[in-house]
C-alpha positions as CSV (number, residue, x, y, z in Angstrom):
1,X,11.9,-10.0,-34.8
2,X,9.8,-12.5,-32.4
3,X,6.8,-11.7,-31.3
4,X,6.8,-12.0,-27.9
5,X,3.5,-9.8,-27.5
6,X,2.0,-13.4,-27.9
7,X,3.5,-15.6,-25.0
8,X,1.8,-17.3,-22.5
9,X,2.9,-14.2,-20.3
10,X,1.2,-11.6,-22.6
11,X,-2.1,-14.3,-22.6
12,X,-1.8,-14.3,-18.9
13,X,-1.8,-10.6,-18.1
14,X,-4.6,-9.6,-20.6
15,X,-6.9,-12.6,-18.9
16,X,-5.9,-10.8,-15.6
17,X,-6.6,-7.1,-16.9
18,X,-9.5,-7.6,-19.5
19,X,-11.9,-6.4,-16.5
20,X,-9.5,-5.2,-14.1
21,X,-8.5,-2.9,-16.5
22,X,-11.9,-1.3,-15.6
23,X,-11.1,-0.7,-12.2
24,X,-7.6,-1.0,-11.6
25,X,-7.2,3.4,-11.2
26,X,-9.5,3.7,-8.6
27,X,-8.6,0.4,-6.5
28,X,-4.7,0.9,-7.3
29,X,-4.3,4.1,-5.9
30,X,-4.6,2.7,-2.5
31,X,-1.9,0.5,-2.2
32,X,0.8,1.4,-5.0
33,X,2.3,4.2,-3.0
34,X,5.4,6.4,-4.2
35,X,4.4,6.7,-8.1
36,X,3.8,10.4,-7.8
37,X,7.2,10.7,-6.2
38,X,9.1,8.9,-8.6
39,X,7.4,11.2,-11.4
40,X,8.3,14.3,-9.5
41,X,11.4,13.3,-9.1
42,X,12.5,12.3,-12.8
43,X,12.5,16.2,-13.2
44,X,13.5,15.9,-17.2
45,X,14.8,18.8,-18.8
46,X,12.3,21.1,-21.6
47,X,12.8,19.1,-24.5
48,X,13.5,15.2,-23.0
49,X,11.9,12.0,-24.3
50,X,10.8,9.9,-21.7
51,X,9.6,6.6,-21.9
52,X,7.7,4.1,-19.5
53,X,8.3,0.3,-19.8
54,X,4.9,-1.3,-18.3
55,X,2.7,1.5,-18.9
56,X,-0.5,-0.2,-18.0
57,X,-3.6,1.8,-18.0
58,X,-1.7,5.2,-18.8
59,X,-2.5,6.7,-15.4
60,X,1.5,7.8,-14.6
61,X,1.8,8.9,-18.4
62,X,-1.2,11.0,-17.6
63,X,0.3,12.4,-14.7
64,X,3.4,13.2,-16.3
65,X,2.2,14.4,-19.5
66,X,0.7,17.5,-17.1
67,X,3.4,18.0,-15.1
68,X,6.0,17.8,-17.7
69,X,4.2,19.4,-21.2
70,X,7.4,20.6,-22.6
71,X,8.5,16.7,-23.1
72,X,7.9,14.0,-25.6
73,X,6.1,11.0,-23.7
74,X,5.9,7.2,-24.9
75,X,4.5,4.0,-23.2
76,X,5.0,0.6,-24.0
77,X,3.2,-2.8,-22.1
78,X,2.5,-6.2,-22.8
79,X,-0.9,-6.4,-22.6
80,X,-2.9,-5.3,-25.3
81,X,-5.9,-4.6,-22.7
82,X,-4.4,-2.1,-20.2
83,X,-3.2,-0.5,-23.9
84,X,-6.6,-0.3,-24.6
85,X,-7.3,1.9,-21.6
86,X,-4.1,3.9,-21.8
87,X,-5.1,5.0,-25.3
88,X,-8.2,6.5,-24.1
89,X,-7.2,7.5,-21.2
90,X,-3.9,9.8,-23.6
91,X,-5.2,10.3,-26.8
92,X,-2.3,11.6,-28.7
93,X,-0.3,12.8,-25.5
94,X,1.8,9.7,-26.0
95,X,3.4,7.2,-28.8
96,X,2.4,3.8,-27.0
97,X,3.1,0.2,-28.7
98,X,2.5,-3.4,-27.1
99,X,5.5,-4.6,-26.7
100,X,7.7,-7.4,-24.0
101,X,9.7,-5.0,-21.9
102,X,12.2,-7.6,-22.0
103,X,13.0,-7.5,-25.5
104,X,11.4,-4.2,-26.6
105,X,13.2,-2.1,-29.6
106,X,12.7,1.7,-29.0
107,X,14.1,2.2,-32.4
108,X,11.7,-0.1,-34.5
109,X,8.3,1.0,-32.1
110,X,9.1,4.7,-31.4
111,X,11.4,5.8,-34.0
112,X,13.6,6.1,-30.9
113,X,16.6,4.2,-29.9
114,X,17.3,6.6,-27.0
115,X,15.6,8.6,-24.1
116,X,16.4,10.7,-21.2
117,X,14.2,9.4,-18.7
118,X,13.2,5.3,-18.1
119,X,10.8,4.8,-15.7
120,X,8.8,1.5,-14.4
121,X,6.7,1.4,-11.8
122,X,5.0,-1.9,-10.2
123,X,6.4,-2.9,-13.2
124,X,9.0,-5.4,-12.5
125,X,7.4,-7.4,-9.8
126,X,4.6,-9.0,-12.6
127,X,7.7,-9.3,-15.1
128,X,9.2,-13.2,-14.8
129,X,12.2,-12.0,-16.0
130,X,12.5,-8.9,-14.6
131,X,16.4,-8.5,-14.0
132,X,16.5,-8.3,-18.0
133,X,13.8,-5.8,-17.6
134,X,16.0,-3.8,-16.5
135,X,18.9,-4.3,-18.1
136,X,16.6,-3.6,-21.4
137,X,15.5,-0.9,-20.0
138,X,18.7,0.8,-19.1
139,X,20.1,-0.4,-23.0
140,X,18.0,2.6,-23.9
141,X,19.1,5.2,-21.8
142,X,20.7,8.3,-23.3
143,X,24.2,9.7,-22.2
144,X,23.2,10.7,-18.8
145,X,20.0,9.3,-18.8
146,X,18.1,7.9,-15.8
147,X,16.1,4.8,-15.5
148,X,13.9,5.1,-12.4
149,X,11.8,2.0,-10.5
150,X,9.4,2.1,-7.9
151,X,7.7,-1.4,-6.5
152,X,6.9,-3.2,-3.7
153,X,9.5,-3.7,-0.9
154,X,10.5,-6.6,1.6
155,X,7.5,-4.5,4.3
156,X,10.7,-5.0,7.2
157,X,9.6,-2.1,9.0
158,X,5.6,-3.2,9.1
159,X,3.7,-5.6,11.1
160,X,4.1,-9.0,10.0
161,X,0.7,-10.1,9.9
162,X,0.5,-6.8,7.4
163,X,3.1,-8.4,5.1
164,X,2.2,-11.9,5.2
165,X,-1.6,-10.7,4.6
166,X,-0.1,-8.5,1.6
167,X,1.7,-11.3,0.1
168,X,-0.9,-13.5,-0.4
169,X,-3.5,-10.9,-1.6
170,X,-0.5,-9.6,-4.6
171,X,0.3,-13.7,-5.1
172,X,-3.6,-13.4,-6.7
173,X,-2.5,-10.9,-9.2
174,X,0.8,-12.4,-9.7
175,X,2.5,-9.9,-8.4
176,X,6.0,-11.3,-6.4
177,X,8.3,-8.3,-5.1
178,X,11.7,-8.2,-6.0
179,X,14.2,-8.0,-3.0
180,X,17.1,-8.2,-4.9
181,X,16.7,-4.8,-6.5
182,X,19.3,-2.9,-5.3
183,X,21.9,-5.4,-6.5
184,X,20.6,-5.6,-10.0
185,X,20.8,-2.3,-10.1
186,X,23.9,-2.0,-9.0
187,X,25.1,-4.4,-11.9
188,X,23.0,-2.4,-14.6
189,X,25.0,1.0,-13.6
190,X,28.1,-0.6,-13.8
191,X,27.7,-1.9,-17.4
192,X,26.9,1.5,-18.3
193,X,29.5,3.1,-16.0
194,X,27.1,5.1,-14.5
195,X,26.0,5.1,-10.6
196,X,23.0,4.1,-9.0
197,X,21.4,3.7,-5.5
198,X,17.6,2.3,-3.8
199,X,16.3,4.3,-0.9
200,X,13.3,2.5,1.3
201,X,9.8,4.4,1.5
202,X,7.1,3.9,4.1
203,X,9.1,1.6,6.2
204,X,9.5,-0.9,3.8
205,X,6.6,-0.6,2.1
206,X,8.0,0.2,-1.3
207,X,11.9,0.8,-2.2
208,X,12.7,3.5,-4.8
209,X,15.4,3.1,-7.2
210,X,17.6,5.3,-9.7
211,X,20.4,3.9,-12.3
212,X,22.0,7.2,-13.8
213,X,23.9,6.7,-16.9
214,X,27.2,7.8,-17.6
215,X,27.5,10.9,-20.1
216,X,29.8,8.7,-22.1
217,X,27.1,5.8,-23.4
C-alpha cells in the first residue's frame, strides 16, 4: 500500500503542529465549539468500536474514553506530531496509527475493517480532499453505523466583520470550511442506503452532521 503518511500534506501539518501541538488544548477550546455535543450525542451501545478519523492531540478520544468506558476506542491522523501528544495524552485507552484519512485501512491498522461509531471533528476543513474523507470514512461504517462531523460553518447568522475576521485568522492554519457538507453527505448516505441530515449550531457558527448507515451494509 502507498504511504501517504509522507506527502507534502502530512509534511505540511506536522510543520504546523510540531509546537502547536503544545498549546493547541488550551487555545482550541475557545473557538472549536460543539465537540462535546457531537460526543454526547454518538451515544454507542456497551460493547461498540468507535473510531475517530483526524484524532489530533487525543483530547475528544479522552473525552470519550470517560464517558463511554464500556467501548473500544481508536484514533487515526496524519501527523505524526499531534500522534505524539495523543499517545500521551491516552496511554493504552486507544489503538491510534498515523494514517491519510483519505485512504486509511481499518483492517490493516486496527485489525478492524468495521465500527459502530465514525466521528471527525474540525477534521475535514484542513483535509484537501475532504469529500473522499468522508466517503472513506463512511466505507467503514458497520450495518447501522453512524459517521458523525462537526466543523466550521458558513457564520450566516453572525456579524460579518466576525466572519470575515475568522476567515483570515483559520486561512493561517489552513483551515478552509466546507459549505458543501450537507450535500456530500447526502451523497455518502445514499451509497450506503442509509439517511443522513446537518443541523446548524450557534447561528452558523459550526454545522453538525450525521450519515446513519443502513442495517443492510
Amino acid at each position: 500500500m502507498l504511504d501517504t503518511t509522507s506527502t507534502p500534506h502530512a509534511a505540511l501539518m506536522d510543520q504546523t503542529y510540531r509546537r502547536q501541538r503544545l498549546i493547541y488544548d488550551l487555545t482550541r477550546k475557545y473557538y472549536l465549539f460543539g465537540r462535546d455535543r457531537l460526543i454526547s450525542e454518538l451515544d454507542p451501545k456497551e460493547g461498540s468500536h468507535v473510531l475517530e478519523v483526524a484524532c489530533g492531540t487525543g483530547r475528544n478520544l479522552q473525552v470519550a474514553t470517560r464517558k463511554y468506558p464500556y467501548c473500544a476506542f481508536y484514533g487515526l491522523d496524519i501527523s505524526a506530531e499531534m500522534l505524539t501528544s495523543a499517545r500521551e495524552k491516552l496511554k493504552d485507552r486507544a489503538n491510534l496509527a498515523q494514517a491519510d484519512a483519505c485512504t486509511f485501512d481499518g483492517a490493516q491498522l486496527f485489525r478492524r475493517a468495521k465500527f459502530d461509531r465514525v466521528f471527525i471533528s474540525y477534521g475535514i476543513s484542513m483535509i484537501p480532499d475532504w469529500e473522499r474523507a468522508l466517503e472513506r470514512a463512511s466505507a467503514h461504517l458497520a450495518p447501522g453505523g453512524e459517521l458523525h462531523v462537526v466543523d466550521f460553518s458558513d457564520l450566516s447568522g453572525l456579524p460579518e466583520l466576525f466572519g470575515t475576521a475568522l476567515y483570515r485568522w483559520l486561512d493561517k492554519f489552513h483551515v478552509t470550511p466546507r459549505n458543501e457538507l450537507e450535500s456530500a453527505l447526502v451523497k455518502v448516505a445514499t451509497s450506503l442506503g442509509g439517511t443522513s441530515y446537518v443541523r446548524q449550531l450557534y447561528r452558523g457558527y459550526a454545522q453538525y452532521g450525521v450519515v446513519r448507515a443502513s442495517r443492510r451494509v
